[in-house]
C-alpha positions as CSV (number, residue, x, y, z in Angstrom):
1,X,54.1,84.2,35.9
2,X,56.9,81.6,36.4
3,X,54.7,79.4,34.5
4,X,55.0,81.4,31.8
5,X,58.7,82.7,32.3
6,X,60.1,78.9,31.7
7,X,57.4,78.4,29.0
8,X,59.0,81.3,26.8
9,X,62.4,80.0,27.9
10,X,61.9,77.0,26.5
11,X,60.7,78.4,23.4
12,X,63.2,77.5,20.6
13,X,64.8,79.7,18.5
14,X,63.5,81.6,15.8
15,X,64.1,80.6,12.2
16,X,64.4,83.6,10.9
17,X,64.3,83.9,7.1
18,X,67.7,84.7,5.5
19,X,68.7,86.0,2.1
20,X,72.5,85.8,0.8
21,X,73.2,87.5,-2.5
22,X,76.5,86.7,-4.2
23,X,77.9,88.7,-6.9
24,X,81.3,87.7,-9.2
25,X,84.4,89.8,-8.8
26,X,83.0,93.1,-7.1
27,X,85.7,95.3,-6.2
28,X,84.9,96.5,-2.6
29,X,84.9,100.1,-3.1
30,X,82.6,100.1,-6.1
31,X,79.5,101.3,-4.3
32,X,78.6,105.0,-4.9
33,X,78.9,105.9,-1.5
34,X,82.6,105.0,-1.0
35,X,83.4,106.6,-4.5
36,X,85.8,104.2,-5.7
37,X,84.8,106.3,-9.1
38,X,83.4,109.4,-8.4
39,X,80.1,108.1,-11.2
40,X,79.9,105.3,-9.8
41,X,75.9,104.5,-8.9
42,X,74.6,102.1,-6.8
43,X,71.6,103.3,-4.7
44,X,70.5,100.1,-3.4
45,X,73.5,98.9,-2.0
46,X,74.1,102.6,-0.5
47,X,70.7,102.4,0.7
48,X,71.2,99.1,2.7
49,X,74.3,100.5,3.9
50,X,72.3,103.3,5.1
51,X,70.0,101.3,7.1
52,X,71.8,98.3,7.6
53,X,75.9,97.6,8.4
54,X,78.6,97.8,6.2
55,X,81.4,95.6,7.1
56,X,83.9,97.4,6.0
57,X,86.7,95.2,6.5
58,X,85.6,91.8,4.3
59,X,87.9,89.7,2.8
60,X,88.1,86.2,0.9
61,X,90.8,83.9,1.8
62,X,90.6,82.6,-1.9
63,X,90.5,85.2,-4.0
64,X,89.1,83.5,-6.7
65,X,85.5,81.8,-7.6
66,X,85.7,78.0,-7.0
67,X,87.5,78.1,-3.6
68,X,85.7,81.4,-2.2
69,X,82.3,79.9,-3.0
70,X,83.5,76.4,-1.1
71,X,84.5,78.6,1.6
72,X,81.2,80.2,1.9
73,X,79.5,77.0,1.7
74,X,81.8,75.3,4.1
75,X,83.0,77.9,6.5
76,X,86.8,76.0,5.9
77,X,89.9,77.5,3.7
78,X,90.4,76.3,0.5
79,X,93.1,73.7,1.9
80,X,90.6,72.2,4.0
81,X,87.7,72.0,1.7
82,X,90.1,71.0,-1.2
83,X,88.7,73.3,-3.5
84,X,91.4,74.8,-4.9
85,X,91.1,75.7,-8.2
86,X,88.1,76.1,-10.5
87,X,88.6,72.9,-12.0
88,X,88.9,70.8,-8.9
89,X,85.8,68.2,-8.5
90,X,84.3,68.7,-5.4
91,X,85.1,66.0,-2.6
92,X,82.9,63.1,-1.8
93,X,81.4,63.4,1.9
94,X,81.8,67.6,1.5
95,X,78.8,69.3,3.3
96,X,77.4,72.5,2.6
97,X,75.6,74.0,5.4
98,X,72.3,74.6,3.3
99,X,72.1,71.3,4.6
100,X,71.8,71.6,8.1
101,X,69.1,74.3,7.3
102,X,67.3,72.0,5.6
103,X,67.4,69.5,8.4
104,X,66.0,72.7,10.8
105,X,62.7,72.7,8.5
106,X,64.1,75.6,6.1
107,X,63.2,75.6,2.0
108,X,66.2,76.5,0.5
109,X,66.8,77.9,-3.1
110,X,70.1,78.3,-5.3
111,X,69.5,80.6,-8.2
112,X,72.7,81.4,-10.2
113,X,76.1,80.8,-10.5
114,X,77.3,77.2,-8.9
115,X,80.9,77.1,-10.5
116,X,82.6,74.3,-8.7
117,X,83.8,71.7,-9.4
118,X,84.1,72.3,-13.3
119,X,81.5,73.5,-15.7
120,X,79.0,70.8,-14.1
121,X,75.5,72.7,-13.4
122,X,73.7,70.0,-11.7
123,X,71.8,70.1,-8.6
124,X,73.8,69.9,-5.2
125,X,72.9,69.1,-1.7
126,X,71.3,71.2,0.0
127,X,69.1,72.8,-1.9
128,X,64.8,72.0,-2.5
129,X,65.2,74.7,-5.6
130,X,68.0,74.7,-8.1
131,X,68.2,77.0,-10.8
132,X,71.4,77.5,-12.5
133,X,74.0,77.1,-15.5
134,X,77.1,75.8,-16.5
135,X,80.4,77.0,-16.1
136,X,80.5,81.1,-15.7
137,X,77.4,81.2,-17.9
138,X,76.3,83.6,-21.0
139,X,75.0,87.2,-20.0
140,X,72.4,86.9,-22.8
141,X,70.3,83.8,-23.6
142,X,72.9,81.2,-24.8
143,X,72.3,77.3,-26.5
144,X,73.4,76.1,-22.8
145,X,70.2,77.6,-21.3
146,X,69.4,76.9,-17.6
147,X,69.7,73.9,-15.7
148,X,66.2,74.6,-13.5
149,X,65.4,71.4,-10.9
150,X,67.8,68.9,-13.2
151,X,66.0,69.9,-16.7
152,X,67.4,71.8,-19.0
153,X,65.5,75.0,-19.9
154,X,65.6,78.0,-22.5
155,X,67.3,81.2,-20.8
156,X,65.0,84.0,-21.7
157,X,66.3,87.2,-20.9
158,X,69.2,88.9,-19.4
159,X,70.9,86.6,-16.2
160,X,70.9,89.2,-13.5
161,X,67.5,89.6,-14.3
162,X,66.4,86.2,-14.6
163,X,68.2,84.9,-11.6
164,X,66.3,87.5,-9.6
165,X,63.4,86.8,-11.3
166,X,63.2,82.7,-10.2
167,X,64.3,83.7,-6.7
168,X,61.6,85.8,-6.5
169,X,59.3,83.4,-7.9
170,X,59.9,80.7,-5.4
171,X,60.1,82.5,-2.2
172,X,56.5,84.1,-3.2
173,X,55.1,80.6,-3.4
174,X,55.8,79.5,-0.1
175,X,53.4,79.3,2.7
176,X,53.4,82.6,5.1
177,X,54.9,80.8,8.1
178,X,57.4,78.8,6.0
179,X,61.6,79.6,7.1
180,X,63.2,80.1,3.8
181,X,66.8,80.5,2.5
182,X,67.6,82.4,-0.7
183,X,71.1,81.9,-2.2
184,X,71.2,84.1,-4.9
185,X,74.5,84.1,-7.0
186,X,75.1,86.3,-9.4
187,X,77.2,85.7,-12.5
188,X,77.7,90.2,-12.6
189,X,80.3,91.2,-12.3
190,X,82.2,88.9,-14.1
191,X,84.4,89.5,-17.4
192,X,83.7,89.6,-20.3
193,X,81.4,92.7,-18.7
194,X,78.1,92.6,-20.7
195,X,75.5,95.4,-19.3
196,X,71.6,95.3,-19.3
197,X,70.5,96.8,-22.5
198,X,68.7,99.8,-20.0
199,X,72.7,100.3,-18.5
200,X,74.0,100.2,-22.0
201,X,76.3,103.5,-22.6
202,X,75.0,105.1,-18.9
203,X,78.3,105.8,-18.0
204,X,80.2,106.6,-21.4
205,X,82.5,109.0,-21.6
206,X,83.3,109.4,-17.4
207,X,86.6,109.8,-16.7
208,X,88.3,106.9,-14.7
209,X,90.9,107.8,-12.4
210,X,93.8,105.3,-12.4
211,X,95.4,104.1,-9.4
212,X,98.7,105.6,-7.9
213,X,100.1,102.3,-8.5
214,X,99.5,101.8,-12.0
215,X,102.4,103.3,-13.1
216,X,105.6,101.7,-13.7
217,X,107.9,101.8,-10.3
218,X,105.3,103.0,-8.3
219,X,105.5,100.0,-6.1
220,X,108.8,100.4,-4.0
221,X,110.6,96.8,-3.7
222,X,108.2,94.8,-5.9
223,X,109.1,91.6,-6.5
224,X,110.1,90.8,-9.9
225,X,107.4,88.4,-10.6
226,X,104.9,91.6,-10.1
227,X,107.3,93.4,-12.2
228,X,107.3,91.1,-15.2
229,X,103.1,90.1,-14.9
230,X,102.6,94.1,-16.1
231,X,102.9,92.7,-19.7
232,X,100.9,89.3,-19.7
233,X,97.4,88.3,-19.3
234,X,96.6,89.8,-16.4
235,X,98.8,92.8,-16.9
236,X,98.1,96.3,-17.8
237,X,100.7,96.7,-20.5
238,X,99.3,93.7,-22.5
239,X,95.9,92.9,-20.6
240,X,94.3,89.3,-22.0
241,X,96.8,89.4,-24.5
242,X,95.1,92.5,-26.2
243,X,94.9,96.7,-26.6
244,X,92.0,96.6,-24.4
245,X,91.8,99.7,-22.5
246,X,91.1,99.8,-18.6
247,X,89.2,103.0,-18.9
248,X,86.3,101.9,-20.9
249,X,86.9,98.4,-19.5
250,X,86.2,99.8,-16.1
251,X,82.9,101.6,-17.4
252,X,81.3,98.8,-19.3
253,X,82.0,96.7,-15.7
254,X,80.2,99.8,-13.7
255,X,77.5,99.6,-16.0
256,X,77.1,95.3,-15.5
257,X,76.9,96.4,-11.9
258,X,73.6,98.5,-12.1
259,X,72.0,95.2,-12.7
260,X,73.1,93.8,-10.1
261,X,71.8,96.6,-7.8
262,X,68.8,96.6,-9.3
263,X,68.3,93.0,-8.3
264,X,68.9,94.0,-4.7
265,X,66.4,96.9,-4.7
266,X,63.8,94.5,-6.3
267,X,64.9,91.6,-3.2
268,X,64.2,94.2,-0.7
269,X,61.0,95.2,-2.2
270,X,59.6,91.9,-1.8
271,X,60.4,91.7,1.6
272,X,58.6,95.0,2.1
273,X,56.0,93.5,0.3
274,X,55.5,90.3,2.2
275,X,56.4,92.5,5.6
276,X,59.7,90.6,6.1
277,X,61.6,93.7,5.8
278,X,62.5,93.7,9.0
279,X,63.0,90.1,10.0
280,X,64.9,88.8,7.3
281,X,68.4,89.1,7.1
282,X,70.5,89.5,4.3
283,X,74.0,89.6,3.6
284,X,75.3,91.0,0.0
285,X,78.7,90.3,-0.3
286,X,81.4,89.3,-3.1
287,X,83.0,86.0,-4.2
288,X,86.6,88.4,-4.3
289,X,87.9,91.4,-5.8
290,X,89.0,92.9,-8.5
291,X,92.3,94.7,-9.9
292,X,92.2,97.6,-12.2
293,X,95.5,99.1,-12.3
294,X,96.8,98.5,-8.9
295,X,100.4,97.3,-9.1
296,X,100.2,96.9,-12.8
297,X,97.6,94.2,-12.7
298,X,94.4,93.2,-13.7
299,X,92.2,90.6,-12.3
300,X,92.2,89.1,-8.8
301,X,94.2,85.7,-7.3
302,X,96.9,88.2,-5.8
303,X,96.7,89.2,-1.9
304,X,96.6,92.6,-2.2
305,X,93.5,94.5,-0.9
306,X,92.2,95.0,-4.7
307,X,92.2,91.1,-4.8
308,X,91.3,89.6,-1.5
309,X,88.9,92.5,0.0
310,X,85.0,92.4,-1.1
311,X,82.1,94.5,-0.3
312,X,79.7,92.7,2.6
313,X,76.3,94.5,3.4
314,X,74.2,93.2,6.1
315,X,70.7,94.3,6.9
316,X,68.1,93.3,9.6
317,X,66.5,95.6,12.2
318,X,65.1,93.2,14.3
319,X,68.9,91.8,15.2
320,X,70.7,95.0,14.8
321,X,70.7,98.5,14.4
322,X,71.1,100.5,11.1
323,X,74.1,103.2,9.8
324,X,76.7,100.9,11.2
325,X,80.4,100.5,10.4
326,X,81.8,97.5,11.3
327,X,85.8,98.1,11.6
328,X,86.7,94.5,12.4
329,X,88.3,91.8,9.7
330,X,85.1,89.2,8.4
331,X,85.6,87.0,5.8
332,X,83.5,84.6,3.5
333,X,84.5,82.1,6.3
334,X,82.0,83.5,8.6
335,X,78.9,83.5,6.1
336,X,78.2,79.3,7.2
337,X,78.4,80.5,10.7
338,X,76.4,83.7,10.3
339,X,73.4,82.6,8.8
340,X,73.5,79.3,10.8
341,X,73.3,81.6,14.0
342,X,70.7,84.0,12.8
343,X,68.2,81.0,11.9
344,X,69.0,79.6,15.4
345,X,70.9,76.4,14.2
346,X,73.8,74.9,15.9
347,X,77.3,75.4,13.7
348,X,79.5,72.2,13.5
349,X,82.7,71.6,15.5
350,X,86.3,72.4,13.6
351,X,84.7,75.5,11.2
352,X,87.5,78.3,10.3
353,X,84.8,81.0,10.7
354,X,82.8,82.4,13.6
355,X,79.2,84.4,13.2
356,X,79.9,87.8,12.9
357,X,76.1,88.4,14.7
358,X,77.7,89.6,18.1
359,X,80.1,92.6,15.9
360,X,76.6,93.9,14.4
361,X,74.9,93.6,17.6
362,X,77.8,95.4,19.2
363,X,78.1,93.1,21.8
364,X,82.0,92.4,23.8
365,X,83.1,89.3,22.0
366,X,86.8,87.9,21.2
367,X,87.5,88.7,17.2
368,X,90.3,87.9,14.9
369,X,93.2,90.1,14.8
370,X,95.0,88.0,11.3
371,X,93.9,86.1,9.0
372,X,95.4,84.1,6.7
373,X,95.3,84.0,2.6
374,X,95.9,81.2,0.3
375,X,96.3,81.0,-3.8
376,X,97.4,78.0,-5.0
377,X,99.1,78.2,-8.9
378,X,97.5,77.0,-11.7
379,X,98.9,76.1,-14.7
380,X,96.7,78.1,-16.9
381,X,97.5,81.2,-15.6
382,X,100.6,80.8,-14.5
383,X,102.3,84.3,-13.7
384,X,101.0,84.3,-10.5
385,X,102.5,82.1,-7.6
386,X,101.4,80.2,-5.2
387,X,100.9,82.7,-2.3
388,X,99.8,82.5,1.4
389,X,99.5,85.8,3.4
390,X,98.9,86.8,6.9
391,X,96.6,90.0,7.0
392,X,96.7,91.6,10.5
393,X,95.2,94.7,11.5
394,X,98.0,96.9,10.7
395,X,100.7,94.8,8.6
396,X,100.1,92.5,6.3
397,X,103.0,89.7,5.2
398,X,103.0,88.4,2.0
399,X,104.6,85.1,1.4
400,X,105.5,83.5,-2.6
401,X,106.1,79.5,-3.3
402,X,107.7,78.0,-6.2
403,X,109.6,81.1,-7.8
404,X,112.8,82.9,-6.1
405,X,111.7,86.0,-5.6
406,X,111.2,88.8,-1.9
407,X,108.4,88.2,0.2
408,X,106.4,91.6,0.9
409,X,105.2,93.5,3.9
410,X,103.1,96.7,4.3
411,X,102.1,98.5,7.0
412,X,98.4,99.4,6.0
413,X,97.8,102.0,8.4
414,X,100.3,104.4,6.5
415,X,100.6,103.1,3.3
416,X,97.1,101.4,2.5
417,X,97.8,101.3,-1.3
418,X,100.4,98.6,-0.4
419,X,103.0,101.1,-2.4
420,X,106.1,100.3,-0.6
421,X,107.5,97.3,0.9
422,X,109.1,97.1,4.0
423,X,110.4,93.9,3.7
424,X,114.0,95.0,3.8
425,X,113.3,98.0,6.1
426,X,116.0,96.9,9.1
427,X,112.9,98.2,11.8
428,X,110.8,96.2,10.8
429,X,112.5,92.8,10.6
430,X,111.0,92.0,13.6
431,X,107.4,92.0,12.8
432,X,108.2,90.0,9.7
433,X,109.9,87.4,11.5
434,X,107.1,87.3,13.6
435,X,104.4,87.3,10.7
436,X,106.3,84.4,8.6
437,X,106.1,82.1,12.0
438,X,102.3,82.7,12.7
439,X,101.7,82.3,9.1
440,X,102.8,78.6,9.2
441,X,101.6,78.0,12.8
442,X,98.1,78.5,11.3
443,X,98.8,76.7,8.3
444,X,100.2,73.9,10.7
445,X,97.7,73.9,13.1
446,X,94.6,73.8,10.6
447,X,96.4,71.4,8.1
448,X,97.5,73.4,5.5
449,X,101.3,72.7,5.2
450,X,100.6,70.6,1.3
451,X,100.5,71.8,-2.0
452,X,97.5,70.3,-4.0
453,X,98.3,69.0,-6.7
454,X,95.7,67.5,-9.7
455,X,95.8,66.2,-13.0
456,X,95.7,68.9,-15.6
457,X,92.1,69.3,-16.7
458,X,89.7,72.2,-19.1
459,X,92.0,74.8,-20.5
460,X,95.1,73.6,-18.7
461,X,95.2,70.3,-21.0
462,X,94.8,72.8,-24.1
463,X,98.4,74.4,-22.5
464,X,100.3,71.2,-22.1
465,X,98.9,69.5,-25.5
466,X,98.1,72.8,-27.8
467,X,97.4,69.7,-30.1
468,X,94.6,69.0,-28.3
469,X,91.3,70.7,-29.7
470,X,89.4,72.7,-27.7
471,X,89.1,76.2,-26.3
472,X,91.2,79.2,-25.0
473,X,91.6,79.8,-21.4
474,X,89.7,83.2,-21.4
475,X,87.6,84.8,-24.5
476,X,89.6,87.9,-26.0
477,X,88.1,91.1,-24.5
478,X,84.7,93.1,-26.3
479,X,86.5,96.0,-24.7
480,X,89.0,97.6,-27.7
481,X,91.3,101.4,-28.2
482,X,89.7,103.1,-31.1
């Protein structure tokens, strides 16, 4: 028996097959079962909430595409990574830890959206299976089509569909006893909001509620820059620059979502197919948020919860239990480390994240109590400042760069819509002293004290030289008041 005791302690650890599906600006409370909208339907993402976890504190430390997808990739911020911006190329010698799975014997597949580094679709390391497309991609078939394994190749049919579709594909021609990881990375929910022709008009005519802070003054102490951003691009008064209106906006992007559900229904099928249901673990989660109202904005890039807080769904009953609601602050930081750990491979030295395995497994472990957010400006959209913001578990500090304007606190516990800022509130001078010193002893102590700057590139040369031929910034909204 002692034999046999060492022999299974010398057994090493499982690779466990692990799914990650990504979508593109999903708000985290637009899931049916928190009723961010009371018509809101998404039964497979309430279902694997049901018998999964939800981690209902996620966040992004980027909330925007490029930078949150290099964070997820590289369990680093943005200012590590470099990132910063969705124009940025990506920097030689940066390793994505698809890699490291490889290296354990894993078959890895990217299906979907890559958006890094510019438009570029091209295969990246780390991956044996690459289907993807350039740039944010088309909704329906486009003259781009697909870059599948470094070959060009006709899009067929609706992307949601298709992406799930090649995923599917692949993992169903790998050997039994093959580890496998499936990144699949949803374009959905991403504007301009073009539903599935089955979601076409399914939720026409429901009434959105607005939020409390869509209304002018509703936000006590705003700074002016918020103030003035009401009536730009990403402002409800004059929203991309056009009459579109946030109701039926807000529909046709509930409707663009059903797609995406349906993809994660048909993922978890084919793990009860293949009887991996219950070995496999996968994460859902999204890239960042997305504002529809809330202090007068649209959009994300902004640290308020609209912006930097996603939905995260795990789901594995061999690791963890089901009907679980994980209070504690996660972010796409610890993805790298999460999956690493499930699949039994050693995370690198020096990562900002930490696997979030122990929280579902309920074990006693030490967890963040802050973390810190970072937007760097960009000169195509350029209402918004650069902003870095501490997020604790009761207050959260808000810090601008580059524009004179307030800084912002809120106490979430009792004013979660982040209506009224304290930051002049004489009891509470403390804890923002406090929050502006830890903010820049973390950006200090993990290198994040410069402000990138690089060569204005894409839309932003079509700003500084309107000369210049080429295209707008953003396509005007499909969305239009009668």
């Amino acid at each position: 028996m002692a034999g046999a005791s060492s022999f299974a302690q010398a057994q090493p650890p499982k690779k466990r097959n692990v799914v990650f599906i990504l979508s593109d600006d999903h708000r985290y409370d637009a899931m049916s079962f928190l009723k961010g909208q009371a018509w809101l339907e998404t039964p497979n993402l309430d279902a694997m909430a049901r018998d999964g976890a939800h981690l209902r504190n996620a966040f992004v430390t980027t909330a925007l595409c490029s930078p949150s997808r290099a964070s997820i990739l590289t369990g680093t911020y943005a200012h590590r990574h470099k990132i910063v911006d969705n124009n940025t190329a990506i920097p030689k010698g940066t390793r994505f830890f698809p890699e490291l799975l490889q290296k354990a014997g894993y078959q890895t597949g990217f299906f979907g959206k890559w958006h890094m580094g510019g438009a570029d679709d091209a295969p990246q390391p780390g991956f044996h299976k690459w289907v993807s497309f350039r740039g944010q991609g088309t909704y329906s078939p486009s003259r781009n089509g697909l870059n599948v394994d470094g070959k060009r190749v006709p899009q067929k049919g609706y992307i949601t569909d298709e992406m799930t579709d090649y995923a599917l594909d692949w993992a169903r021609g790998l050997k039994e006893d093959q580890p496998f990881f499936v990144y699949l990375s949803h374009k959905a929910v991403h504007a301009q909001f073009e539903p599935a022709a089955r979601h076409k008009d399914k939720f026409k005519g429901k009434k959105f509620e607005p939020p409390k802070t869509m209304a002018p003054g509703s936000v006590k102490n705003a700074p002016m820059w918020v103030q003035n951003q009401r009536n730009s691009w990403h402002g409800v008064d004059y929203p991309y620059h056009s009459v579109l209106d946030i109701q039926e906006y807000y529909q046709r992007y509930a409707e663009t979502l059903c797609a995406v559900d349906d993809s994660v229904g048909r993922v978890m099928n084919f793990l009860r197919e293949r009887d991996l249901f219950d070995s496999t673990l996968v994460i859902y989660m999204g890239d960042n948020g997305f504002a529809f109202g809330e202090h007068g904005l649209i959009d994300k890039r902004t640290a308020y919860e609209e912006s930097m807080r996603v939905p995260m769904l795990a789901h594995c009953p061999e690791l963890f239990s089901g009907s679980q609601r994980v209070s504690q602050v996660v972010a796409n930081l610890d993805i790298m480390p999460t999956v690493l750990d499930a699949a039994g491979v050693p995370a690198p030295q020096g990562l900002d994240g930490a696997s979030f395995l122990p929280l579902l497994q309920k074990k006693l472990t030490p967890w963040r109590t802050e973390l810190l957010y970072e937007y760097y400006w960009e000169r195509n959209f350029p209402q918004t400042p650069t902003i870095h913001a501490l997020r604790g578990d009761r207050f959260k500090y808000i810090h601008c760069h580059g524009i004179w304007d307030i800084d912002e606190l809120y106490d979430l516990r009792e004013d979660p819509l982040e209506a009224n800022n304290l930051v002049f509130a004489p009891e509470h001078q403390k804890t923002l002293r406090e929050m502006n010193k830890r903010l820049f002893e973390i950006m200090e102590s993990t290198g994040g004290m410069q402000i990138p700057l690089y060569p204005d590139s894409g839309a932003q040369m079509n700003l500084r030289n309107p000369d210049r031929p080429g295209v707008a910034p953003f396509p005007p909204p499909l969305v239009r008041k009668k």
